[in-house]
C-alpha beads as a LAMMPS data file, in Angstrom:
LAMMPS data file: protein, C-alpha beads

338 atoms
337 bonds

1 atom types
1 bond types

-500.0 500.0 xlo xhi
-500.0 500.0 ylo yhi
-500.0 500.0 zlo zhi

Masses

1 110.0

Atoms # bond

1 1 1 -222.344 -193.852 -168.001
2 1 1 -224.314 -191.662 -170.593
3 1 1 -221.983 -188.943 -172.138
4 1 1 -222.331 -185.679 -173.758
5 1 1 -222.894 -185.506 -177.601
6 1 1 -221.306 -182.677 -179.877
7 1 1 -224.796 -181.344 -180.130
8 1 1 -225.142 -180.690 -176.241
9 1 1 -222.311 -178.586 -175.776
10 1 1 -219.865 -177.776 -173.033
11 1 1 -221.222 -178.293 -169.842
12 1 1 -221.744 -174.948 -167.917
13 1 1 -220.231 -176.165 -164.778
14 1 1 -216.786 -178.016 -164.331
15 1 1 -215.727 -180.197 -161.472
16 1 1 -212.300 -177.980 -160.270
17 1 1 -211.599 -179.704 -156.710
18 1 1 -212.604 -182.271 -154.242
19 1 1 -213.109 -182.234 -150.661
20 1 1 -211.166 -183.581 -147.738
21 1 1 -207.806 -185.140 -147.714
22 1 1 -206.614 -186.757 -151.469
23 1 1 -203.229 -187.322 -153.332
24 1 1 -202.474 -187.254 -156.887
25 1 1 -202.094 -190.216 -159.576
26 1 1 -198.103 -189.029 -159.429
27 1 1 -197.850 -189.710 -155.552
28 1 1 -197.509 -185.577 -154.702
29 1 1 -199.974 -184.927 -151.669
30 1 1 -201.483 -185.089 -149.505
31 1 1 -203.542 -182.321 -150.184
32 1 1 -206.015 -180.914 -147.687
33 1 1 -208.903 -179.145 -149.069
34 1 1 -210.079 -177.646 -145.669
35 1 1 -212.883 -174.491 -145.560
36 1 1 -213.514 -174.725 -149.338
37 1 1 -215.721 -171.537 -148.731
38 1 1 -212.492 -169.698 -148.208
39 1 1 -211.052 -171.305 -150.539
40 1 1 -213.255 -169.537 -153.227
41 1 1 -212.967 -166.249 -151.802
42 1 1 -209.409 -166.813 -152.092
43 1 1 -209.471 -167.879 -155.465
44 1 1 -211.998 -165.716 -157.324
45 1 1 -212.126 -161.696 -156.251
46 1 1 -215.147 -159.572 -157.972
47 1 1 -214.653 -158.463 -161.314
48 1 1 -212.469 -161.324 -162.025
49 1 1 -212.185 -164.867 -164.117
50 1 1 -209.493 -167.181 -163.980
51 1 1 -208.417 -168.417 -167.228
52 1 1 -208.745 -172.515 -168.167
53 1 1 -205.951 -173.422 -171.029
54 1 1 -204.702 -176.463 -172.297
55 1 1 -202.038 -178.859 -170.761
56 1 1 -200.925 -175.745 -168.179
57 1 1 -199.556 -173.736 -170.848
58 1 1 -199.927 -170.842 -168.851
59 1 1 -197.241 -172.371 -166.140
60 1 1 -194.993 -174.441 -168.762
61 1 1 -195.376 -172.180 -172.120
62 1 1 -196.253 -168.802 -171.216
63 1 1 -193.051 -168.445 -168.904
64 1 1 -191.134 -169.317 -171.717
65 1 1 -192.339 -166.337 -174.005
66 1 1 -194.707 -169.125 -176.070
67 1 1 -198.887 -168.766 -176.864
68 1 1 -200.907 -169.807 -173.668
69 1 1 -204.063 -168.862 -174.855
70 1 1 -207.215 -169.687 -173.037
71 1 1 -209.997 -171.498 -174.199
72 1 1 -212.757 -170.366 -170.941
73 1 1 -213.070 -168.268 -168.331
74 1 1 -213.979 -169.358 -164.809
75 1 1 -216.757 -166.740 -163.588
76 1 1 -217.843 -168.255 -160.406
77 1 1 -217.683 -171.312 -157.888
78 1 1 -219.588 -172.717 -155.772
79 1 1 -219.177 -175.902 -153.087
80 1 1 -221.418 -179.123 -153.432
81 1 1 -221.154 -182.698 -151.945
82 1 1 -218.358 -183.427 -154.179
83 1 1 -216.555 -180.523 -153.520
84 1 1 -215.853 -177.028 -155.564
85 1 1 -217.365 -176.607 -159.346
86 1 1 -217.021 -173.621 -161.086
87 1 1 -218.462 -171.760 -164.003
88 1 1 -217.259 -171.736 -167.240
89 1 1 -217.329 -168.703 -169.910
90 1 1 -216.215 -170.999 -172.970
91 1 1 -215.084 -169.622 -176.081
92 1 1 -215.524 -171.284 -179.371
93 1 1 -212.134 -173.389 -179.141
94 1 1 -212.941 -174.413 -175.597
95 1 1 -216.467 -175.637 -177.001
96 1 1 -214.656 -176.922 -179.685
97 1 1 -211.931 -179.136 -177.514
98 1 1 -214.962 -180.391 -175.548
99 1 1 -217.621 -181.221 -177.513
100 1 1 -215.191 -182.931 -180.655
101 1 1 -213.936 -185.107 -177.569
102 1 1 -210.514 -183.529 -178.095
103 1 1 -210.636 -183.102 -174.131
104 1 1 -211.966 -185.409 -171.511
105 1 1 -210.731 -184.060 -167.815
106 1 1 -209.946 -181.029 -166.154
107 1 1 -206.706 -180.176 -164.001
108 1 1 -206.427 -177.394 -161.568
109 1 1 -203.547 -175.106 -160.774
110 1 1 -203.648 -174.742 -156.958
111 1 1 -201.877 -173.067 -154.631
112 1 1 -201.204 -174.925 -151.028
113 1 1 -198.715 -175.097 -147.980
114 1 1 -195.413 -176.314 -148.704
115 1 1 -195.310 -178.449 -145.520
116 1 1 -197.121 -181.902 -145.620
117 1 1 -200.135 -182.104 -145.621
118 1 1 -200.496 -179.471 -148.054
119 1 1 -203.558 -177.525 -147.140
120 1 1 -204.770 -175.790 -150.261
121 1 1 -204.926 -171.950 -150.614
122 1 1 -206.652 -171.683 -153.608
123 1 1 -207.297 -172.233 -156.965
124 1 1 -205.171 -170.338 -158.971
125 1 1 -206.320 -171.706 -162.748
126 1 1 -207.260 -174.643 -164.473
127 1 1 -206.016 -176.771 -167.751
128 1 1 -208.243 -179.120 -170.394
129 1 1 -205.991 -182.465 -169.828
130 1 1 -206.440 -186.183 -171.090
131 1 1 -204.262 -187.186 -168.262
132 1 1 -205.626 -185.707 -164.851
133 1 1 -203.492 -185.668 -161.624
134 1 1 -206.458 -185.997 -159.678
135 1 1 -210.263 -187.463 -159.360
136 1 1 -212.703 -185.379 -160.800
137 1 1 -216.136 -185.510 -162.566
138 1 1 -215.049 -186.485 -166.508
139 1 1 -216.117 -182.831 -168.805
140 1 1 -218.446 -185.654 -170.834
141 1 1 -220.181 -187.434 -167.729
142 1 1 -223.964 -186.738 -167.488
143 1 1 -223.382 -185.831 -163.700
144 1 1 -222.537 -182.497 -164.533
145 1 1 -225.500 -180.078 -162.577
146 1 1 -225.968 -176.840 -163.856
147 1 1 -227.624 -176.015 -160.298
148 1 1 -230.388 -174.281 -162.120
149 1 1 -233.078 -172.498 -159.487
150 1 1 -235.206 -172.109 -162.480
151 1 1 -235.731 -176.140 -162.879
152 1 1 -236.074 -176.441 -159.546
153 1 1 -238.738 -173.556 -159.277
154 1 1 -240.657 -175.241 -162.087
155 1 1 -240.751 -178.782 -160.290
156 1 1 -242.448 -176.977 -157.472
157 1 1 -245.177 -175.615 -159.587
158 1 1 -245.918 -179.294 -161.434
159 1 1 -245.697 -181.236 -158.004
160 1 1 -247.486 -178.763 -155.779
161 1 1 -245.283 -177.722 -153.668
162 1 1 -244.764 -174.198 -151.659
163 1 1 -242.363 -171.467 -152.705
164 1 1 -240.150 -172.842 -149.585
165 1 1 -239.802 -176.213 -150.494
166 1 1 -236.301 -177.104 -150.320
167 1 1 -234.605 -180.093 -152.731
168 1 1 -235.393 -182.668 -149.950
169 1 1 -239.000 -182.109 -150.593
170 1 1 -238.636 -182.086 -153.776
171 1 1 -237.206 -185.439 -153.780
172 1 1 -239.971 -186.793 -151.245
173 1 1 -242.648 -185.476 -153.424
174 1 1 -241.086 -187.165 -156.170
175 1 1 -241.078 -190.452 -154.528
176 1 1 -244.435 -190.104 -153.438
177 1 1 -245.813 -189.689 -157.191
178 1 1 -243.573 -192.902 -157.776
179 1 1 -245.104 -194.920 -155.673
180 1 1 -248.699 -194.058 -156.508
181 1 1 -247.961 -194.892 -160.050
182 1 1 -246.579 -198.009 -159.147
183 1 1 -249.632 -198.527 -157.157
184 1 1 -251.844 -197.902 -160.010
185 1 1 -249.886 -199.994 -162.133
186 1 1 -250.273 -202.892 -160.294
187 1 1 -254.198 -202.349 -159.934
188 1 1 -254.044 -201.615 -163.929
189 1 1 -252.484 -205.305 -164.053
190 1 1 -255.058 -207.140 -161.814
191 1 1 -257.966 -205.378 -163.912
192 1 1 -255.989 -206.533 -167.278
193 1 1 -255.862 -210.014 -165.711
194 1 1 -259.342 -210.198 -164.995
195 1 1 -260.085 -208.925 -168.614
196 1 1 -258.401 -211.525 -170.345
197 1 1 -256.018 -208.854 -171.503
198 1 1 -251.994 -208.021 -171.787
199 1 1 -250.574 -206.796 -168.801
200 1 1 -249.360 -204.130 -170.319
201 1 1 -252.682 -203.215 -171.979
202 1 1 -252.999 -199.393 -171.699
203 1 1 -255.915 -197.717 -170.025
204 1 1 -257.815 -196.594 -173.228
205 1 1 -257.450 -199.486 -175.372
206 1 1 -258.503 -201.754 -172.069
207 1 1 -261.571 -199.698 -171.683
208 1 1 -262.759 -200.138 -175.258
209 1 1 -261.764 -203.860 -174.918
210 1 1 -264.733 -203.820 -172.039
211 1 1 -267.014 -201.848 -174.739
212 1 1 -266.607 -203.926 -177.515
213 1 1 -268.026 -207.213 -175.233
214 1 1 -271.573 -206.533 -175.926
215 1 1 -272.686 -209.968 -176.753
216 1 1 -275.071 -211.942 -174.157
217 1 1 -273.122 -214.329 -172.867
218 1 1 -270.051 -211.265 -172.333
219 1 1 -272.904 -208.643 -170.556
220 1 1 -272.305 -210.037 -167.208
221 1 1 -269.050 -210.374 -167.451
222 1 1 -268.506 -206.801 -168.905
223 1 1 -270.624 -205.625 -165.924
224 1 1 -268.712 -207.362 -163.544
225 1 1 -265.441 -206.066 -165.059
226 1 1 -266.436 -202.636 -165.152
227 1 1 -267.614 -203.277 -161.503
228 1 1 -264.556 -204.535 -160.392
229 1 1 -262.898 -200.768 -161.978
230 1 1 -264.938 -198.827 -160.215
231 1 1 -264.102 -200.543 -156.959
232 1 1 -260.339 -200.700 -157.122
233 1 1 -260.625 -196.816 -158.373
234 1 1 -262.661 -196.080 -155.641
235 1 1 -260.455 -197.603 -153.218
236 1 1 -257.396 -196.339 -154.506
237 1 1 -259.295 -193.037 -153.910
238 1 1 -260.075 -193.755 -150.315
239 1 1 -256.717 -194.718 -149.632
240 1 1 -255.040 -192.067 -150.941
241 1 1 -257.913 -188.997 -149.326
242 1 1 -257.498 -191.444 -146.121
243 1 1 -253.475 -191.168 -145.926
244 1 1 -253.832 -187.330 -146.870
245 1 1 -256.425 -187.076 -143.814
246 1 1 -254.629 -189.078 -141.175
247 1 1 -251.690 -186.780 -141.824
248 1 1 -253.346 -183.625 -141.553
249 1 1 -255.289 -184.742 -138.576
250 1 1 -251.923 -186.026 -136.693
251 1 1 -250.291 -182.174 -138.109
252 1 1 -253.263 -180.248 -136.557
253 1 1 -253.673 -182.063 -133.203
254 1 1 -250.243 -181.157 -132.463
255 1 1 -250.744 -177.610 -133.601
256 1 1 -253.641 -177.675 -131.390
257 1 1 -251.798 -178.752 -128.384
258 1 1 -249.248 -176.527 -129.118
259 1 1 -251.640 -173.982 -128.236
260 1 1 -250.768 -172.721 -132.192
261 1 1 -254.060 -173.218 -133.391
262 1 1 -257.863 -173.035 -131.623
263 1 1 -260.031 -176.242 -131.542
264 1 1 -262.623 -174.188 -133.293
265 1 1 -260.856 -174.009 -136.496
266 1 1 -259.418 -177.909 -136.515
267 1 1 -261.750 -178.671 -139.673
268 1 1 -260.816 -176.069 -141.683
269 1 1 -257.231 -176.237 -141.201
270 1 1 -257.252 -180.334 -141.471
271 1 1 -259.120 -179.437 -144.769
272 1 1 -256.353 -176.868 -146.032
273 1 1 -253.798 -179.494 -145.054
274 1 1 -254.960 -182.458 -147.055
275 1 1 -254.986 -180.002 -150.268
276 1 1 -251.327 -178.493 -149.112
277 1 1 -249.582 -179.743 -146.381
278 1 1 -246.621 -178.343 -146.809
279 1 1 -248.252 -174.549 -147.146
280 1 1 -250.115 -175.365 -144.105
281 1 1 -247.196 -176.852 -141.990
282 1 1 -245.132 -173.538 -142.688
283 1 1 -247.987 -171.245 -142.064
284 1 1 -248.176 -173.027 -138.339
285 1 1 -244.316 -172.577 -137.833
286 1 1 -245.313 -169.028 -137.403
287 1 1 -247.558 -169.047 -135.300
288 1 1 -247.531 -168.291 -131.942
289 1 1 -248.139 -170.337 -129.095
290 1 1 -251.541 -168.997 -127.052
291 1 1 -249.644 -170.981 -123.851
292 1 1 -247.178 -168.184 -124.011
293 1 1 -249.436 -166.282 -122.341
294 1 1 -251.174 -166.282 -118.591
295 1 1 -253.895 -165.881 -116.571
296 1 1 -252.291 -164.706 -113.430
297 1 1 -253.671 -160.960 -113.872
298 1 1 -257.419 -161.964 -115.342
299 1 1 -259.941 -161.179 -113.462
300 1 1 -263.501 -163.423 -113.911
301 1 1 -266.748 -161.625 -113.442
302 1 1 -268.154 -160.309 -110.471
303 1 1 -270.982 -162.423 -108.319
304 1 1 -272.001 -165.181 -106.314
305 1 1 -273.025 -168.029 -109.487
306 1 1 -270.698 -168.893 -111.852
307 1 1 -271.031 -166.814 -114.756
308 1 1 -269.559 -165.300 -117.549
309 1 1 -268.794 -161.483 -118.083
310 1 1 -268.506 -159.988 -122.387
311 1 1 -264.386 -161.067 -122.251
312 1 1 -265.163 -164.334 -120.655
313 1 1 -267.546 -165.078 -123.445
314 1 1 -265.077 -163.762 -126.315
315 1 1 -262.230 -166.121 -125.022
316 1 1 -264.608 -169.353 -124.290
317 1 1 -265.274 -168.963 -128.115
318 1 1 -261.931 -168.092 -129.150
319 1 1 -260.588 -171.229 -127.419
320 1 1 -263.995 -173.830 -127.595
321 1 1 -264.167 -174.431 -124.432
322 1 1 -267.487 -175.287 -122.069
323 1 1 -269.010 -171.900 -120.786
324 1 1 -270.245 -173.295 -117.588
325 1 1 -266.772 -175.216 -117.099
326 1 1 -264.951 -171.928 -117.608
327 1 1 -267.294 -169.439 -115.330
328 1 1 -266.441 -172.428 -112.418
329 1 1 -262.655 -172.500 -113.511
330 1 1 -262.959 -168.606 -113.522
331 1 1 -264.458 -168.842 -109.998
332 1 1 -262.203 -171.014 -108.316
333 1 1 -259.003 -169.190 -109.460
334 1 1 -260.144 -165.881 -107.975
335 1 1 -261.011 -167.717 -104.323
336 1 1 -257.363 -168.924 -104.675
337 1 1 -256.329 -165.635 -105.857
338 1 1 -257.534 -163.948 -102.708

Bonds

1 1 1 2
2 1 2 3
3 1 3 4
4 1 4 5
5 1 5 6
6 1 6 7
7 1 7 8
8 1 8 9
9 1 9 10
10 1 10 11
11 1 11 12
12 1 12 13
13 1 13 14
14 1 14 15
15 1 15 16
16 1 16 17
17 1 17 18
18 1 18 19
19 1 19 20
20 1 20 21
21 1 21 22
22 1 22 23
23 1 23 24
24 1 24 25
25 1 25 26
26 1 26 27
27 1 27 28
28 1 28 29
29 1 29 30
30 1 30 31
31 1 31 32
32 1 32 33
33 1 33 34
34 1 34 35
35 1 35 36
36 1 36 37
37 1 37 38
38 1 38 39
39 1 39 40
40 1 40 41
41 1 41 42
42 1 42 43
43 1 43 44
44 1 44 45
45 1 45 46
46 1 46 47
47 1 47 48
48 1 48 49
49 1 49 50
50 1 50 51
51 1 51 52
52 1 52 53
53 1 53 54
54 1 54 55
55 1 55 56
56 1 56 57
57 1 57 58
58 1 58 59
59 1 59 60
60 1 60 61
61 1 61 62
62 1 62 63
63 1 63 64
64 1 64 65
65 1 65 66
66 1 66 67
67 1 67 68
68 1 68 69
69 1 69 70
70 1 70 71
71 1 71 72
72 1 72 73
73 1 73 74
74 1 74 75
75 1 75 76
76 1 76 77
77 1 77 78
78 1 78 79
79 1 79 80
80 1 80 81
81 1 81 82
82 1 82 83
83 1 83 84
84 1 84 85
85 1 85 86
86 1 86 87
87 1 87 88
88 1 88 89
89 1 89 90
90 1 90 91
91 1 91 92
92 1 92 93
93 1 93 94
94 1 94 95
95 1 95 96
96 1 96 97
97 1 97 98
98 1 98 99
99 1 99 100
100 1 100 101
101 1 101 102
102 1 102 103
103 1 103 104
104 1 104 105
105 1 105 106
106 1 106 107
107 1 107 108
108 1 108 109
109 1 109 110
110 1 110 111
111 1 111 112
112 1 112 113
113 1 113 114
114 1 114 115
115 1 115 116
116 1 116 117
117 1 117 118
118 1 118 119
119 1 119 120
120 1 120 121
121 1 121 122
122 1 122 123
123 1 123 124
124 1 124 125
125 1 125 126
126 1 126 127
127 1 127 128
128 1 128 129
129 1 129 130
130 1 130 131
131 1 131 132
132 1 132 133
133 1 133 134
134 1 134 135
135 1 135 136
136 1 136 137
137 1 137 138
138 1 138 139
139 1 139 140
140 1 140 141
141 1 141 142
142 1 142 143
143 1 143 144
144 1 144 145
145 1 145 146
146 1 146 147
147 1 147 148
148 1 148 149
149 1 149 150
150 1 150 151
151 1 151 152
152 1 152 153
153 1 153 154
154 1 154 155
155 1 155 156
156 1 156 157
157 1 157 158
158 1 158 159
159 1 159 160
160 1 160 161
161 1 161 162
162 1 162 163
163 1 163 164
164 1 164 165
165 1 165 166
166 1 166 167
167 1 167 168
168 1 168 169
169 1 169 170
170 1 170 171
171 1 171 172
172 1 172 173
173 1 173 174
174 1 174 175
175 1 175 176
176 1 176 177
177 1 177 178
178 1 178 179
179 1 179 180
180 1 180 181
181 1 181 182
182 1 182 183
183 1 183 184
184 1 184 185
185 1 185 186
186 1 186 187
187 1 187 188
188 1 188 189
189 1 189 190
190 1 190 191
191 1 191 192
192 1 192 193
193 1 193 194
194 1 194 195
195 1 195 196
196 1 196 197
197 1 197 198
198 1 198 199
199 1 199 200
200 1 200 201
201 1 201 202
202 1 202 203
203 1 203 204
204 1 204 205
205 1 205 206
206 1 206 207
207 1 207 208
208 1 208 209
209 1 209 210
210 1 210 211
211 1 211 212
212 1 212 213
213 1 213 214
214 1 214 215
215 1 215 216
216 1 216 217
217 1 217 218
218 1 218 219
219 1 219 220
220 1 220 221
221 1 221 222
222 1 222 223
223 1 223 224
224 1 224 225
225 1 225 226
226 1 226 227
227 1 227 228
228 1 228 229
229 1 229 230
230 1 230 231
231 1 231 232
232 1 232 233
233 1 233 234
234 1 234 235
235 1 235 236
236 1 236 237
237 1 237 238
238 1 238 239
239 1 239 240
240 1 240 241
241 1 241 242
242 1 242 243
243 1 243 244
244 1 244 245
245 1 245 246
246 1 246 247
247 1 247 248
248 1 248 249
249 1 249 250
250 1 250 251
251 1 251 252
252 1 252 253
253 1 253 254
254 1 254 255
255 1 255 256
256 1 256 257
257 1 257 258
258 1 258 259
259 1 259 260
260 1 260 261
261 1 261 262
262 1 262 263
263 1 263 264
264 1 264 265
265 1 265 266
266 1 266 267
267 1 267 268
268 1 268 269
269 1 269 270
270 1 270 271
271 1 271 272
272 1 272 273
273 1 273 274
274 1 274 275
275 1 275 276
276 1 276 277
277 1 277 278
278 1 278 279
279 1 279 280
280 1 280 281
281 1 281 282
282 1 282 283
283 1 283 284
284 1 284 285
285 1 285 286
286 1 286 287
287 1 287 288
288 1 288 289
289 1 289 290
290 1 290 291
291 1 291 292
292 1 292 293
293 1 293 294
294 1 294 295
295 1 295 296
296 1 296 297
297 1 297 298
298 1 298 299
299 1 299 300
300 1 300 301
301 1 301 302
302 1 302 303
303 1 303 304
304 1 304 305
305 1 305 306
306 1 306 307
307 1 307 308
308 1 308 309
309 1 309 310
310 1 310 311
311 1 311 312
312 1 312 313
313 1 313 314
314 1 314 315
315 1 315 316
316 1 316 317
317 1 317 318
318 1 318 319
319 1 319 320
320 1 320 321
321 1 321 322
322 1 322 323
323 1 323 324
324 1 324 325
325 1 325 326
326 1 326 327
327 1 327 328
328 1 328 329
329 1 329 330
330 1 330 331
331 1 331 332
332 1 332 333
333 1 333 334
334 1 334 335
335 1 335 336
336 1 336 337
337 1 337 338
């Protein structure tokens, strides 16, 4: 496990709980950690920070008329898969205690039911400990997330992504750039196999590799070479505008037979989708439905042929359907109408 350097600081957030049922190293439990939503609001009240000392003091030295100073403030909490973290205010001998390794683990003061299984209240304080009670992310583990919206905000913007995009996307856009770079790494290979070169060769020095063969008896193989580049690039291109196409078609059929969008604009939106799908795909979650509506009170035009009046003509365009098909649809449901 990487750890924290004296350089990086105190982490920001601190690992005060976990969730579900647990019991301490000493045996005492079990504790239930229940609602751990309530459990904050119990726990920290507006305009409040719960103090973090050292070894308790504040529950073994401070009753006893000695020092309990603190060393951070908790300023807010929040619940994640692991359970509760807070926020820490350090001051400089909290930062201190941390970051010269003084300090590895946290333990929490709670406060719980005294009849087993002790379902936990709150969280009443917390103590810098080299002997924790309980299981809880080490104050020098890498796992520590600051939860910041800002990084998360700026992965959008380099992958792409819409302003709604939720982690999950984030991670399958993530994956999706990792496995077109392995892709392209393994067509890099096969061209620096069929160059005579290092696997590993690196796109710039492969291509003046190619250059440099200018003799006769290299030109055709050079061409060839250069050839075979263009091909795998081009196919890798395909592939890719292919995937991004099939999607978007499969996206906008449905929307189409959702009644969400009109046949006559299939191309454009297919095109908008393969250049932002997920822009697209939220923009049709908002749409409408035109099956919502009905034809029970419409009225087609007057006379003996099938024909079309001004609205008839507006909605065969609006929808792309065949004039002549419509005027006899039109027909037929006023006959029955009658």
């Amino acid at each position: 496990m990487q750890n924290l350097t004296v350089a990086e600081g105190a982490p920001e957030w601190i690992h005060l709980l976990p969730t579900g049922t647990f019991t301490g190293v000493d045996g005492r439990g079990p504790f239930v950690a229940g609602d751990l939503q309530v459990i904050i609001a119990n726990s920290i009240k507006p305009g409040r920070k719960l103090p973090i000392d050292i070894n308790h003091s504040t529950d073994l030295l401070a009753t006893k008329g000695h020092d309990a100073p603190a060393v951070g403030w908790i300023v807010d909490m929040e619940v994640r898969e692991s359970g509760i973290w807070g926020k820490v205010e350090w001051n400089e001998r909290g930062q201190v205690a941390i970051t010269g390794r003084e300090y590895g683990y946290l333990s929490p003061a709670i406060m719980a039911t005294q009849k087993k299984p002790h379902r936990i209240a709150a969280i009443a304080r917390a103590s810098l400990t080299n002997e924790p009670n309980l299981t809880l992310t080490s104050l020098h583990s890498a796992h520590h997330d600051n939860g910041d919206p800002a990084m998360e905000e700026e992965l959008r913007e380099a992958l792409g992504l819409s302003n709604e995009a939720d982690s999950a996307a984030i991670v399958s856009a993530v994956k999706a750039i990792a496995t077109e770079k392995s892709t392209h790494s393994a067509t890099l290979a096969r061209i620096c196999e069929a160059a005579g070169a290092a696997k590993d060769t690196g796109v710039d020095t492969l291509v003046t590799m190619l250059q440099s063969r200018s003799t006769k008896d290299d030109a055709g193989k050079v061409t060839e070479l250069e050839n075979t580049v263009l091909s795998l690039q081009s196919q890798l291109s395909t592939l890719t505008n292919d995937t991004a196409k099939k999607n978007a078609e499969t996206a906008i059929d449905g929307a189409i037979n959702d009644g969400k969008i009109v046949p006559a604009l299939r191309d454009r939106f297919i095109s908008r989708h393969m250049k932002d799908p997920a822009d697209v795909e939220a923009e049709i979650k908002l749409m409408p439905s035109i099956h919502s509506s009905t034809l029970r009170n419409y009225k087609p035009a007057e006379g003996g042929e099938a024909s079309l009046s001004h609205d008839d003509q507006k909605i065969v365009e609006l929808m792309g359907l065949d004039s002549t098909k419509f005027a006899e649809t039109s027909k037929t449901l006023k006959k029955e109408a009658l």
